[in-house]
Biotite code that builds the C-alpha atoms (Angstrom):
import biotite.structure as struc

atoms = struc.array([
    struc.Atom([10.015, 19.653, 12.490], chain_id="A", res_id=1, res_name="UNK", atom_name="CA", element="C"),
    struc.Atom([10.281, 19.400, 8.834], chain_id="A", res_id=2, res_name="UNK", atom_name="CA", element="C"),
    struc.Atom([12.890, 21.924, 7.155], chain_id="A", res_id=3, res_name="UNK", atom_name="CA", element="C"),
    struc.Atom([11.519, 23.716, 4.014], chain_id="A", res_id=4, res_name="UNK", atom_name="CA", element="C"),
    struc.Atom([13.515, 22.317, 1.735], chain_id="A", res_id=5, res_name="UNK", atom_name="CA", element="C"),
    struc.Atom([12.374, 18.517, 2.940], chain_id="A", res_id=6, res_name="UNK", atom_name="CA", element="C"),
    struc.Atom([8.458, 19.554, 2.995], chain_id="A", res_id=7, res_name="UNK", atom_name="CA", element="C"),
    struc.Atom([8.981, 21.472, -0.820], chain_id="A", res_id=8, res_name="UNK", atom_name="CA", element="C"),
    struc.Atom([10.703, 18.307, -2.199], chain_id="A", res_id=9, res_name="UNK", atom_name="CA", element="C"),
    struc.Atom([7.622, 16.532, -0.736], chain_id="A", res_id=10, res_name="UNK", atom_name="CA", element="C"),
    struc.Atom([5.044, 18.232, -2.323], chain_id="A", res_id=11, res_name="UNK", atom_name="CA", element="C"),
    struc.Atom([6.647, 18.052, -4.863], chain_id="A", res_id=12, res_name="UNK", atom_name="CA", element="C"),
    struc.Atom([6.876, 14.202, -5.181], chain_id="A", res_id=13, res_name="UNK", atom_name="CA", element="C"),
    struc.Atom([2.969, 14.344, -3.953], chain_id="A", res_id=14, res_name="UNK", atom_name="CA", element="C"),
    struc.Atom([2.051, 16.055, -6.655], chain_id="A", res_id=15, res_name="UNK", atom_name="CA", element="C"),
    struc.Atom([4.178, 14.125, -9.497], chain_id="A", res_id=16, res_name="UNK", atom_name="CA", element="C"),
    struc.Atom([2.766, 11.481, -8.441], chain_id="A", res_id=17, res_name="UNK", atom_name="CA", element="C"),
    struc.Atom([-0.670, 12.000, -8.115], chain_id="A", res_id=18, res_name="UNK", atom_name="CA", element="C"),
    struc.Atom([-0.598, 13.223, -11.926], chain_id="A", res_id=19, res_name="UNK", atom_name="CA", element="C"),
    struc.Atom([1.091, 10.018, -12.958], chain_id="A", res_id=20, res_name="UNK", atom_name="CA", element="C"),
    struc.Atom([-1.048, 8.166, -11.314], chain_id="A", res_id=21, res_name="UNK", atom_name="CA", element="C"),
    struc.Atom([-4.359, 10.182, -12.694], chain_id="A", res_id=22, res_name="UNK", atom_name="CA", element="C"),
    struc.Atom([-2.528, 9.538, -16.267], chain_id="A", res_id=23, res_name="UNK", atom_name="CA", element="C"),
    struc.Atom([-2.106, 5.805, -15.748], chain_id="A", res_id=24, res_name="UNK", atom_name="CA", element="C"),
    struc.Atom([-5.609, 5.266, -14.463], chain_id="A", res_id=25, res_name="UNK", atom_name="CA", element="C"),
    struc.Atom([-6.795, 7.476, -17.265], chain_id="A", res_id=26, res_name="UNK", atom_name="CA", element="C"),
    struc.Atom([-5.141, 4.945, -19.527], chain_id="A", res_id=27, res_name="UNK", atom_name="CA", element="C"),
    struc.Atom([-6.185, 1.935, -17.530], chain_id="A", res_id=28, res_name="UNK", atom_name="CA", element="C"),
    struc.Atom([-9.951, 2.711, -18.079], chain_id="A", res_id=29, res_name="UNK", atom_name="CA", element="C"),
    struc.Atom([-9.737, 3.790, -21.567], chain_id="A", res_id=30, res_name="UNK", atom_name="CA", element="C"),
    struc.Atom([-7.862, 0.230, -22.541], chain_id="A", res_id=31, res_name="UNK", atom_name="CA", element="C"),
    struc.Atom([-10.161, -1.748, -20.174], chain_id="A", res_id=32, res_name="UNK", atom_name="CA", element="C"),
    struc.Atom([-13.683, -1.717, -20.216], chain_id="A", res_id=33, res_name="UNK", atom_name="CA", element="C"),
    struc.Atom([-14.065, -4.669, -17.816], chain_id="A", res_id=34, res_name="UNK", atom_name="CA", element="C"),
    struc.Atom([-11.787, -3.643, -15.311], chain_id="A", res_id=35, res_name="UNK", atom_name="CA", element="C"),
    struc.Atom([-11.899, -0.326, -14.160], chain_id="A", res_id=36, res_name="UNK", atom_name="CA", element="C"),
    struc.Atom([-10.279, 1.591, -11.820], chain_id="A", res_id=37, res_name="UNK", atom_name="CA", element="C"),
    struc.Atom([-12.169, 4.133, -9.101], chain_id="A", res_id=38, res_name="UNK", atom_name="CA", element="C"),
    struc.Atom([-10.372, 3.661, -5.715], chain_id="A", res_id=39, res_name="UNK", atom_name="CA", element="C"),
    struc.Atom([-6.905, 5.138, -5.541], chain_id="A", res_id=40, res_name="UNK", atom_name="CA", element="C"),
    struc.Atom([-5.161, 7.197, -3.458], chain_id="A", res_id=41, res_name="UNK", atom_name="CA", element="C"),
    struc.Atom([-3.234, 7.606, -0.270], chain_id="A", res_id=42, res_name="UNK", atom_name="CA", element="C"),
    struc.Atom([-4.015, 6.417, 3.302], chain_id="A", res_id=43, res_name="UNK", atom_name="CA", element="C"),
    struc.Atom([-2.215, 8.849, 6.151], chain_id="A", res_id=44, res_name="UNK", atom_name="CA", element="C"),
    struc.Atom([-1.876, 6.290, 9.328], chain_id="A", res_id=45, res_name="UNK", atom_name="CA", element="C"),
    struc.Atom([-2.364, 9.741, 11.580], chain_id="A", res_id=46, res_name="UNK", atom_name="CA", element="C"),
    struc.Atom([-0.663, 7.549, 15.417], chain_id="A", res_id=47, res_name="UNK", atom_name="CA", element="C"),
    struc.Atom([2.959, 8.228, 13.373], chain_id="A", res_id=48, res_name="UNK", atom_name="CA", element="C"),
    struc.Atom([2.277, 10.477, 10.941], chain_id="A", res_id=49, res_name="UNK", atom_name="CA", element="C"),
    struc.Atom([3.112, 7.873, 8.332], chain_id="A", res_id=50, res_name="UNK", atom_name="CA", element="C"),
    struc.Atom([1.837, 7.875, 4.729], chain_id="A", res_id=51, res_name="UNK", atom_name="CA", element="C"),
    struc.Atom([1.055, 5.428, 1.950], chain_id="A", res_id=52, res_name="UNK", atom_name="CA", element="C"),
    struc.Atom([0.186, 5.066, -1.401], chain_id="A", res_id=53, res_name="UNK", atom_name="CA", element="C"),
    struc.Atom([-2.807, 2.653, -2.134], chain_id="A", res_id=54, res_name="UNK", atom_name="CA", element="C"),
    struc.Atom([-5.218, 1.243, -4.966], chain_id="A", res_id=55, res_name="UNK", atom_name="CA", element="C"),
    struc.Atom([-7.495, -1.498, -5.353], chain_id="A", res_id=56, res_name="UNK", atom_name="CA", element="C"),
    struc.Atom([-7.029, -3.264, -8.582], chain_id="A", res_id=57, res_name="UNK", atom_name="CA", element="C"),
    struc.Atom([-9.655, -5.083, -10.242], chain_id="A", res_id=58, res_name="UNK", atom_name="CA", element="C"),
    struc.Atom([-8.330, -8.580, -11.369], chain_id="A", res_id=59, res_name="UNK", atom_name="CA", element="C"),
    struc.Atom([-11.771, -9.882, -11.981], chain_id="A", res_id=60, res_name="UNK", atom_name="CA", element="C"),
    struc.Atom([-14.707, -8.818, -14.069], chain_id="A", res_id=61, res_name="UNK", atom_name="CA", element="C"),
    struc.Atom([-17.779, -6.601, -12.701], chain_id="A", res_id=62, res_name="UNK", atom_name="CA", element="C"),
    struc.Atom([-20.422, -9.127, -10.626], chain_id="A", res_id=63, res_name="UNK", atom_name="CA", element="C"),
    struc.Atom([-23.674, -8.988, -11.274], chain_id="A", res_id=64, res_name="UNK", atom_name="CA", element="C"),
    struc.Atom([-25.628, -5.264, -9.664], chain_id="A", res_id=65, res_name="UNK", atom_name="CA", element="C"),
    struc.Atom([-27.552, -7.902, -6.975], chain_id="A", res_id=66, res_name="UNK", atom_name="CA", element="C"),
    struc.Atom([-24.136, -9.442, -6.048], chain_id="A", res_id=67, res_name="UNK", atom_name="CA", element="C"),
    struc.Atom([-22.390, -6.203, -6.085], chain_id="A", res_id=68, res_name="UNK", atom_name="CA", element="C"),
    struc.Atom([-24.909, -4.478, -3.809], chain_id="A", res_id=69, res_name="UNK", atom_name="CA", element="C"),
    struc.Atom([-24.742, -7.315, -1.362], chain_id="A", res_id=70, res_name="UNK", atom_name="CA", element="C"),
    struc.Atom([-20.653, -7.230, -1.414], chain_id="A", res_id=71, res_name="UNK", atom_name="CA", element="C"),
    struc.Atom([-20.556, -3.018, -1.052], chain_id="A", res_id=72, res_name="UNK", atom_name="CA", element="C"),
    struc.Atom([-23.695, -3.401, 1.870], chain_id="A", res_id=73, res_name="UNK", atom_name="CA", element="C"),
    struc.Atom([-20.818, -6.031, 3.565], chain_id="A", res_id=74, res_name="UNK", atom_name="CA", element="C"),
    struc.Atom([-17.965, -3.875, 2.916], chain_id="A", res_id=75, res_name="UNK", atom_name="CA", element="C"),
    struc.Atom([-19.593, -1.012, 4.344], chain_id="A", res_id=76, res_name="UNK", atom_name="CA", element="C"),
    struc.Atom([-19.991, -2.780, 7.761], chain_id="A", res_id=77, res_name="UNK", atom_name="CA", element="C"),
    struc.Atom([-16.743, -4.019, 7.537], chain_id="A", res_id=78, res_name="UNK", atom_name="CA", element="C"),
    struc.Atom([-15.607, -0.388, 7.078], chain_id="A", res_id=79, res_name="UNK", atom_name="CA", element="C"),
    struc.Atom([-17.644, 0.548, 10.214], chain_id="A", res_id=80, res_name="UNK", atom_name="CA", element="C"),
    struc.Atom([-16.617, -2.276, 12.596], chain_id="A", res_id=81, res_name="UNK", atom_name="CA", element="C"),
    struc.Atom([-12.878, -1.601, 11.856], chain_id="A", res_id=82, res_name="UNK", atom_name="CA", element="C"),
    struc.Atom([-13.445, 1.509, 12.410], chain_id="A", res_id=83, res_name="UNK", atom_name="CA", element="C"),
    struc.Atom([-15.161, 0.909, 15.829], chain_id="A", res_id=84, res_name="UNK", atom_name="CA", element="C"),
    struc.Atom([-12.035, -1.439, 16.348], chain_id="A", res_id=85, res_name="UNK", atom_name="CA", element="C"),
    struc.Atom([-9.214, 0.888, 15.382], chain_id="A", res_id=86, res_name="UNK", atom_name="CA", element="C"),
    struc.Atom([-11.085, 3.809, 17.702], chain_id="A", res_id=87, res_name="UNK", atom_name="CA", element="C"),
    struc.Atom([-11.344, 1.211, 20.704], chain_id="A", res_id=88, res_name="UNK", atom_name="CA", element="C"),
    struc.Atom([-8.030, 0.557, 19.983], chain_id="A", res_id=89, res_name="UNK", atom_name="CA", element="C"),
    struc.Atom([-5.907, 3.917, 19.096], chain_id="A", res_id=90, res_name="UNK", atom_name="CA", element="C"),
    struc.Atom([-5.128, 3.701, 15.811], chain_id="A", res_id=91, res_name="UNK", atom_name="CA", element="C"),
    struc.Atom([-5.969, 6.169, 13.634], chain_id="A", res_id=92, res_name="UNK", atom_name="CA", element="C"),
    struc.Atom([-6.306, 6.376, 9.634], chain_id="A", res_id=93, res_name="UNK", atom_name="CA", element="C"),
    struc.Atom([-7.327, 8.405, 7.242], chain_id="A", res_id=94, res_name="UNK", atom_name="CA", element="C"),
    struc.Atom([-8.153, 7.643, 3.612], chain_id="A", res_id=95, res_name="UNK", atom_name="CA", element="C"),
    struc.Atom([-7.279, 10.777, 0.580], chain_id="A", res_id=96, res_name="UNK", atom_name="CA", element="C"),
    struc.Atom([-9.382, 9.227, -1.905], chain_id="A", res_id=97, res_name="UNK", atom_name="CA", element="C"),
    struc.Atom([-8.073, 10.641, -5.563], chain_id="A", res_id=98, res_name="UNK", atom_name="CA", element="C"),
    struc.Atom([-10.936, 11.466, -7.549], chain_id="A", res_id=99, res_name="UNK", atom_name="CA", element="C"),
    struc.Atom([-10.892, 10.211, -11.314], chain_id="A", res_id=100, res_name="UNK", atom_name="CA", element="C"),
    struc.Atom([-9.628, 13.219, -13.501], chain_id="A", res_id=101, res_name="UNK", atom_name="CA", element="C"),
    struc.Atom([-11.534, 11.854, -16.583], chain_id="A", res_id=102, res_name="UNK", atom_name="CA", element="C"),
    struc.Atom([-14.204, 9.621, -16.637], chain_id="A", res_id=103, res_name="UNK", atom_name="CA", element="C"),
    struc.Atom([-14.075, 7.165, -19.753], chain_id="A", res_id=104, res_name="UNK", atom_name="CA", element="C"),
    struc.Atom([-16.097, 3.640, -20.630], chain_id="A", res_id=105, res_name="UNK", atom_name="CA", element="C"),
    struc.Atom([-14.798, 2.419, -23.274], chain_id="A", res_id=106, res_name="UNK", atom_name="CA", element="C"),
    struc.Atom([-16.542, -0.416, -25.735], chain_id="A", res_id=107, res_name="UNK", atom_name="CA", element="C"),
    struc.Atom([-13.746, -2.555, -26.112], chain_id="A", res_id=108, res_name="UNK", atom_name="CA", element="C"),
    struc.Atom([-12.057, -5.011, -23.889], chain_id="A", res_id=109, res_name="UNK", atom_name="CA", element="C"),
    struc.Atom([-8.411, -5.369, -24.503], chain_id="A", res_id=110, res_name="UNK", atom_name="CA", element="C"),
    struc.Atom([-6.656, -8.082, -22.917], chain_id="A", res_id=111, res_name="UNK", atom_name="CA", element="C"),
    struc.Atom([-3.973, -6.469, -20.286], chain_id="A", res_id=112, res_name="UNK", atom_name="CA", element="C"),
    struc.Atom([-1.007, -8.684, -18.198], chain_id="A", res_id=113, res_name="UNK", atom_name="CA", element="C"),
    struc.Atom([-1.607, -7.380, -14.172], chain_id="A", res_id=114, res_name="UNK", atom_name="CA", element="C"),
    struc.Atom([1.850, -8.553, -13.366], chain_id="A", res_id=115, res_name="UNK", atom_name="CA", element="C"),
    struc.Atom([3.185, -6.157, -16.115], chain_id="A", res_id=116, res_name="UNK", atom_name="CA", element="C"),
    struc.Atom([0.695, -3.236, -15.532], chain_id="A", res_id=117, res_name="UNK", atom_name="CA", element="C"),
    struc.Atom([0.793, -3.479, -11.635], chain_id="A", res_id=118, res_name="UNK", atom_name="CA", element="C"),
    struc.Atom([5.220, -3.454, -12.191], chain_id="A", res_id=119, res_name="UNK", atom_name="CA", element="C"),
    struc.Atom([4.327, -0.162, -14.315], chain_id="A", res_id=120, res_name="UNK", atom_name="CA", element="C"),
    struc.Atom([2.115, 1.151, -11.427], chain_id="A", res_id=121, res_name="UNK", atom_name="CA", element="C"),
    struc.Atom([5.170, 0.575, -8.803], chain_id="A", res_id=122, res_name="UNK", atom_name="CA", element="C"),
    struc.Atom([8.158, 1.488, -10.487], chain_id="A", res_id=123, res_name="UNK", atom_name="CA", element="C"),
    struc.Atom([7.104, 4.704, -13.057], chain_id="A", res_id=124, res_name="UNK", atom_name="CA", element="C"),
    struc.Atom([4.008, 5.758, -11.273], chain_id="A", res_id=125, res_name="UNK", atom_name="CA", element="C"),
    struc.Atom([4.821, 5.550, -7.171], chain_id="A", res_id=126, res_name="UNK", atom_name="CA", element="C"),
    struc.Atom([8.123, 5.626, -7.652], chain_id="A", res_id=127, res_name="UNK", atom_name="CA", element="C"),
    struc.Atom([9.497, 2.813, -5.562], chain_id="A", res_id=128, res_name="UNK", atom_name="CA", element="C"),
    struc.Atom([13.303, 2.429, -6.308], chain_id="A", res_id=129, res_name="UNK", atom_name="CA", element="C"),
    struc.Atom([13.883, -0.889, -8.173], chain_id="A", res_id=130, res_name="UNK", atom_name="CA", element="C"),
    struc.Atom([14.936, -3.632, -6.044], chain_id="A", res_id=131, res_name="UNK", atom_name="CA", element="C"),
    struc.Atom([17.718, -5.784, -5.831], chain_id="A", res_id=132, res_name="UNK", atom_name="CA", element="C"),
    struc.Atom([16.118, -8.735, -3.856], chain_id="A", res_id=133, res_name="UNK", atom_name="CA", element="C"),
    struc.Atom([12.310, -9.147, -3.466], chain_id="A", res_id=134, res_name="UNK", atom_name="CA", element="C"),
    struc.Atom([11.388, -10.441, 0.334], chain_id="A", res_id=135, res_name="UNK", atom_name="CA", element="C"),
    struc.Atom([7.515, -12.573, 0.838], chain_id="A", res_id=136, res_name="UNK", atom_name="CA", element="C"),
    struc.Atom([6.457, -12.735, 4.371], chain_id="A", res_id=137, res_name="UNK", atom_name="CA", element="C"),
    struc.Atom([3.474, -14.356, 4.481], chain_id="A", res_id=138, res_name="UNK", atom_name="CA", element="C"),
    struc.Atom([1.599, -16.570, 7.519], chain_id="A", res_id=139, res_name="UNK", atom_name="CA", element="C"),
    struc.Atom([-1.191, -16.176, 9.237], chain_id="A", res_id=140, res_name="UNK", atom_name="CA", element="C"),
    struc.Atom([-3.752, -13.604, 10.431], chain_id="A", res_id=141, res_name="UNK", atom_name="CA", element="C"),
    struc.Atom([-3.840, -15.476, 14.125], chain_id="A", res_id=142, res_name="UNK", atom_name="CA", element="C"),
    struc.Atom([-1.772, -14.020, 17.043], chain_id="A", res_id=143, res_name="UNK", atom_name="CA", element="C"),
    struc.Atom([1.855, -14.352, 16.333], chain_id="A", res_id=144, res_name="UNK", atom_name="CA", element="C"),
    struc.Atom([3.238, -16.654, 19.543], chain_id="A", res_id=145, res_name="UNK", atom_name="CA", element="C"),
    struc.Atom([6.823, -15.849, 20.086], chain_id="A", res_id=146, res_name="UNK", atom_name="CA", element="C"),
    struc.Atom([9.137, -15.002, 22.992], chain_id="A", res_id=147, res_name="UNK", atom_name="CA", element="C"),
    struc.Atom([9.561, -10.659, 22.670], chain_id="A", res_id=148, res_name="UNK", atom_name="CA", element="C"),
    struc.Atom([13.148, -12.009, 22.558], chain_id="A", res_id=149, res_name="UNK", atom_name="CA", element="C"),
    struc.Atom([12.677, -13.598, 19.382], chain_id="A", res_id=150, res_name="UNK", atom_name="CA", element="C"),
    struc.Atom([10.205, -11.452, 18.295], chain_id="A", res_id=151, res_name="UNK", atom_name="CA", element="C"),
    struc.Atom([12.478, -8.536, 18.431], chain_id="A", res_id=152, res_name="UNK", atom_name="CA", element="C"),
    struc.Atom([15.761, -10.883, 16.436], chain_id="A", res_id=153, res_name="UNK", atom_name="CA", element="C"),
    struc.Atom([12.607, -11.214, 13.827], chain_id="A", res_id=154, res_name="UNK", atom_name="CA", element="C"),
    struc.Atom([12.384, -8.111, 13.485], chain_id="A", res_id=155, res_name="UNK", atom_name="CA", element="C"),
    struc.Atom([15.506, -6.548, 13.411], chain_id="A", res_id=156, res_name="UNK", atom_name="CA", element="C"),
    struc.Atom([16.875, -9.292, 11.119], chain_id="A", res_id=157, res_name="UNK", atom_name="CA", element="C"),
    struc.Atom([14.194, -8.685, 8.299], chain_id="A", res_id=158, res_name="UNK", atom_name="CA", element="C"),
    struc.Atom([14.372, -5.191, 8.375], chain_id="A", res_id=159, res_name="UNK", atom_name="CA", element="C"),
    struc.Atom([18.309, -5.296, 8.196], chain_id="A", res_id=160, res_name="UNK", atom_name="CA", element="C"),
    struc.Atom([18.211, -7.505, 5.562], chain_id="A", res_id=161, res_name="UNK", atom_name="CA", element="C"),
    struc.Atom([15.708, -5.522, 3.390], chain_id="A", res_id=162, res_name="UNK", atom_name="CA", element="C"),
    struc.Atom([17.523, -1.854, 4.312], chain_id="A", res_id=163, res_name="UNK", atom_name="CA", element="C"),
    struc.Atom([21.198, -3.660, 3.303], chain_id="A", res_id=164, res_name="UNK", atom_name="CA", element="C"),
    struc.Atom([20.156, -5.325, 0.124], chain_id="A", res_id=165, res_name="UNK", atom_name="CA", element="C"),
    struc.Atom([17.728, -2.468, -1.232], chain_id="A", res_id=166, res_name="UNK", atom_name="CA", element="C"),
    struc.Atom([14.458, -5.052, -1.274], chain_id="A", res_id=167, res_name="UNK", atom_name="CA", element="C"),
    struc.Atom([11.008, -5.134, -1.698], chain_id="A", res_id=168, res_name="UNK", atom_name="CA", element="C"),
    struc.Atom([9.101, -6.428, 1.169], chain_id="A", res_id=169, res_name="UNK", atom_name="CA", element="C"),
    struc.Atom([5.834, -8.037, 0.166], chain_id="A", res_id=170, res_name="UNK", atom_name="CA", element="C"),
    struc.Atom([2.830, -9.305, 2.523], chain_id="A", res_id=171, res_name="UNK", atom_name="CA", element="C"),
    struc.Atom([-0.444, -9.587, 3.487], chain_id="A", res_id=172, res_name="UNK", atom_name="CA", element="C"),
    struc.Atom([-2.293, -5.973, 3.853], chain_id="A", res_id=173, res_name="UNK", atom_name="CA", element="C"),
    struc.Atom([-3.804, -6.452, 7.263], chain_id="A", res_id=174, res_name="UNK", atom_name="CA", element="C"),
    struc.Atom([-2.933, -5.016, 10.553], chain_id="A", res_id=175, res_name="UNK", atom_name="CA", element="C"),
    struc.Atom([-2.981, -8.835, 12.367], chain_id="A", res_id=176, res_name="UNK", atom_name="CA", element="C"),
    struc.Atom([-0.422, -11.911, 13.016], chain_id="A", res_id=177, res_name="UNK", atom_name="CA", element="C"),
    struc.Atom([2.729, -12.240, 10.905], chain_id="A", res_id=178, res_name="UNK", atom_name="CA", element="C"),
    struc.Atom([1.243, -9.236, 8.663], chain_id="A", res_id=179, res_name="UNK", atom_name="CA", element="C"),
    struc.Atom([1.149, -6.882, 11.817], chain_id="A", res_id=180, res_name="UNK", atom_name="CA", element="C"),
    struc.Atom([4.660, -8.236, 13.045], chain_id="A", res_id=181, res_name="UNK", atom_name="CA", element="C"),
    struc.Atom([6.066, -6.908, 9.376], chain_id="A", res_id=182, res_name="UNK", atom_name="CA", element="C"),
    struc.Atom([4.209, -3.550, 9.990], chain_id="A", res_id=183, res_name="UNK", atom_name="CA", element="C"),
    struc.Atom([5.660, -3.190, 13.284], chain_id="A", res_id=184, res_name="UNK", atom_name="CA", element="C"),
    struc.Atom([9.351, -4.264, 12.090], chain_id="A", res_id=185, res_name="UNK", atom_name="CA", element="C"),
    struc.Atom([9.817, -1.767, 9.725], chain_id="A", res_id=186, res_name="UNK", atom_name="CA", element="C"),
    struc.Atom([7.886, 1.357, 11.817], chain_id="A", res_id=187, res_name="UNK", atom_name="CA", element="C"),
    struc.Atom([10.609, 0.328, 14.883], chain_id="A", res_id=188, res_name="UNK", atom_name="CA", element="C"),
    struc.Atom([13.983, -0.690, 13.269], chain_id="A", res_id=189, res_name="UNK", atom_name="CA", element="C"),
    struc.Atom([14.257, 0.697, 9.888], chain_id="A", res_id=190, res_name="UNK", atom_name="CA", element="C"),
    struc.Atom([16.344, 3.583, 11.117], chain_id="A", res_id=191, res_name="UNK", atom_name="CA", element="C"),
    struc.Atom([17.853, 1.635, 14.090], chain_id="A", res_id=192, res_name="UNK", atom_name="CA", element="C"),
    struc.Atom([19.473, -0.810, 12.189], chain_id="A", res_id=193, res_name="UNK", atom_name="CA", element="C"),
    struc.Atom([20.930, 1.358, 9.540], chain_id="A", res_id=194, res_name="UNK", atom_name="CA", element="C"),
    struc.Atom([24.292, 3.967, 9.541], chain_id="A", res_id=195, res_name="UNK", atom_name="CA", element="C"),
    struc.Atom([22.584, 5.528, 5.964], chain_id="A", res_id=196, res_name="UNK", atom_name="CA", element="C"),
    struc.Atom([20.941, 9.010, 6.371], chain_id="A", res_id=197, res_name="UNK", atom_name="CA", element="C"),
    struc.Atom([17.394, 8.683, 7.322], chain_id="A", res_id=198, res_name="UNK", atom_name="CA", element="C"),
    struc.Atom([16.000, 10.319, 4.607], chain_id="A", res_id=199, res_name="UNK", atom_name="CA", element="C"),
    struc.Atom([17.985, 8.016, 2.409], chain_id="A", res_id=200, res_name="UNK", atom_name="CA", element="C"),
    struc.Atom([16.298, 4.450, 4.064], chain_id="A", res_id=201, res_name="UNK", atom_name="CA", element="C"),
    struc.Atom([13.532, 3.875, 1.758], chain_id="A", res_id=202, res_name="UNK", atom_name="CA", element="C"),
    struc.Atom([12.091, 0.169, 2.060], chain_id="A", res_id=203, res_name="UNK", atom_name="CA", element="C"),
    struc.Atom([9.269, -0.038, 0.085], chain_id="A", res_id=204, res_name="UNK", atom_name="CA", element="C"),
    struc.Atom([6.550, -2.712, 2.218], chain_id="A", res_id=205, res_name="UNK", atom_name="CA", element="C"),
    struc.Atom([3.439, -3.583, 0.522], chain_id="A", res_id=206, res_name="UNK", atom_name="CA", element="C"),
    struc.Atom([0.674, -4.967, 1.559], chain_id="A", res_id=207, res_name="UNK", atom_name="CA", element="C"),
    struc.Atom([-1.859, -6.968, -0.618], chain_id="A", res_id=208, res_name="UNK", atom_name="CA", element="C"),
    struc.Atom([-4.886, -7.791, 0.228], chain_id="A", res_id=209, res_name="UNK", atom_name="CA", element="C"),
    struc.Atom([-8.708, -9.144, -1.314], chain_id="A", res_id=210, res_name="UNK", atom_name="CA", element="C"),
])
């Protein structure tokens, strides 16, 4: 069970960071007028009590209202089905959707650098600890053939690396293949393979998907 002190400190973060990230968005959609930001927040993975920071970031300009009707009537099925598939299959999530604090069209579209702006978003705003080594995964969605021998060395040899070297872990943001073997590394062996303090062992993973 979670001391006081460890759940104050955590609220505290929570709440620092929401407002940050309210502020950034703020200044996103007051900057951009062609790519604006409405879904941010944090997803709470409910089978280990997990919790993580998400936002989907518009790198291309608003679609036509046909087009973007037909791609939010697919997404919604999509959203049903995997949720029909995580229920058949036990895992639970649950989305915190942060609700815009302002809401602001502007006129004007300024040019903006993602790279840059997304950096800002990860370093100031979630408040990942910089890294000293930046690891890719990537590979495909399939099933992931390999012995649970080697699967296992995998494992424990990426997450030791990243924990040892203070990385960033970057790959694809879907629960399936290579993607789901980097999930499942890091939820097993981050605090097997590592003498530091657990509450010390922060790996920052992210997933990107489209």
């Amino acid at each position: 069970m979670e001391n006081p002190e460890t759940q104050s400190a955590r609220l505290q973060s929570y709440a620092r960071i929401t407002k940050a990230v309210h502020e950034w968005v703020d200044k996103n959609n007051k900057l951009y007028s062609d790519k604006q930001i409405e879904d941010y927040g944090q997803i709470h993975f409910t089978q280990n009590d997990r919790k993580s920071w998400y936002i989907r970031y518009p790198f291309d300009p608003p679609k036509t209202m046909e087009s973007a009707l037909r791609d939010e009537t697919h997404e919604q099925r999509t959203i049903n089905t995997t949720a029909e598939e995580r229920d058949h299959q036990g895992n639970f999530s649950v989305i915190q959707q942060l609700l815009p604090s302002h809401t602001f069209v502007s006129t004007l579209s300024v040019r903006r650098e993602p790279a840059k702006h997304l950096i800002e978003l990860l370093r100031d705003k979630w408040e990942l600890p910089p890294p000293e080594l930046i690891i890719s995964v990537t590979g495909g969605a399939k099933v992931f053939n390999l012995s649970q021998r080697s699967r296992i060395a995998l494992q424990k040899g990426l997450v030791s690396a990243a924990v040892t070297t203070d990385a960033w872990v970057f790959t694809g943001g879907t629960y399936a293949g290579v993607m789901k073997d980097v999930g499942d590394a890091f939820e097993k062996w981050t605090y097997k393979t590592s003498t530091v303090d657990r509450g010390l062992v922060q790996v920052p993973v992210i997933g990107i998907a489209s």
